[in-house]
C-alpha positions in Angstrom: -2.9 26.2 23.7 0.2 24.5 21.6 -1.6 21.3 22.2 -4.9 21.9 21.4 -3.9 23.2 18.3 -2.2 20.2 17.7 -5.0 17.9 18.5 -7.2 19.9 16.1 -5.0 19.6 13.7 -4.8 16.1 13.9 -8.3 15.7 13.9 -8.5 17.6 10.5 -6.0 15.8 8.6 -8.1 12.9 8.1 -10.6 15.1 6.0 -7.4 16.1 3.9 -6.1 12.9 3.7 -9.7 11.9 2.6 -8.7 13.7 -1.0 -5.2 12.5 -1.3 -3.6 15.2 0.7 -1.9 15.8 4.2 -0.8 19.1 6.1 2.6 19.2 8.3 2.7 21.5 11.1 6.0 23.7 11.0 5.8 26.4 13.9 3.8 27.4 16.5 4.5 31.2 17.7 2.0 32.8 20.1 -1.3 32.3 18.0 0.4 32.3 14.6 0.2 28.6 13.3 2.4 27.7 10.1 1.6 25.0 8.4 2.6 23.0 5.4 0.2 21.2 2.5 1.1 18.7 1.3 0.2 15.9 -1.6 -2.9 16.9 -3.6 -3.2 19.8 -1.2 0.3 21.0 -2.0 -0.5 22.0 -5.7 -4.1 22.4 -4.9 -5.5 25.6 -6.5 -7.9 26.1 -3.8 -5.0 25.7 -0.9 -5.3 29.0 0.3 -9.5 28.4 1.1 -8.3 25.4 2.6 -6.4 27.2 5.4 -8.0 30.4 5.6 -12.1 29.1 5.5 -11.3 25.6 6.6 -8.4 25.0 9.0 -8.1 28.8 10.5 -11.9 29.1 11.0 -12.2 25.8 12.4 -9.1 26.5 14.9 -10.8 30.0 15.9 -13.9 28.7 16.8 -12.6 25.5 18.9 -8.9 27.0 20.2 -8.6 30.5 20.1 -10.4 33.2 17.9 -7.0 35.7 17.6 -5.4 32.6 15.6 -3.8 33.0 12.5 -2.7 30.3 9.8 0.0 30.7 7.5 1.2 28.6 5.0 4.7 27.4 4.2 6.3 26.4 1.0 
């Protein structure tokens, strides 16, 4: 599962770089995904849409529906 995740991920960086912004991935532990913004998505006011509608929705629906996204600071 720790690499599809990953290759998600990768896959949705482009749309984030796209607007001057990035994400790091920190941890992977069981189905909780941690994750950093960074760039224009780091100070972003609508971060938390970002991973809660956009990368955790997306990662349900292709990985795993039990998976949470958290962000780090």
């Amino acid at each position: 599962m720790e690499e599809k995740i990953k290759k998600v991920l990768e896959e949705l960086r482009v749309h984030l770089q796209a607007d001057g912004g990035d994400l790091e991935l920190v941890s992977i532990t069981g189905k909780k995904v941690l994750l950093r913004l960074k760039g224009a998505c780091g100070c972003c006011p609508h971060a938390t849409m970002t991973l809660k509608d956009g990368i955790e929705r997306i990662l349900r629906e292709k990985v795993d529906p039990k998976i949470e996204v958290e962000r780090s600071e």
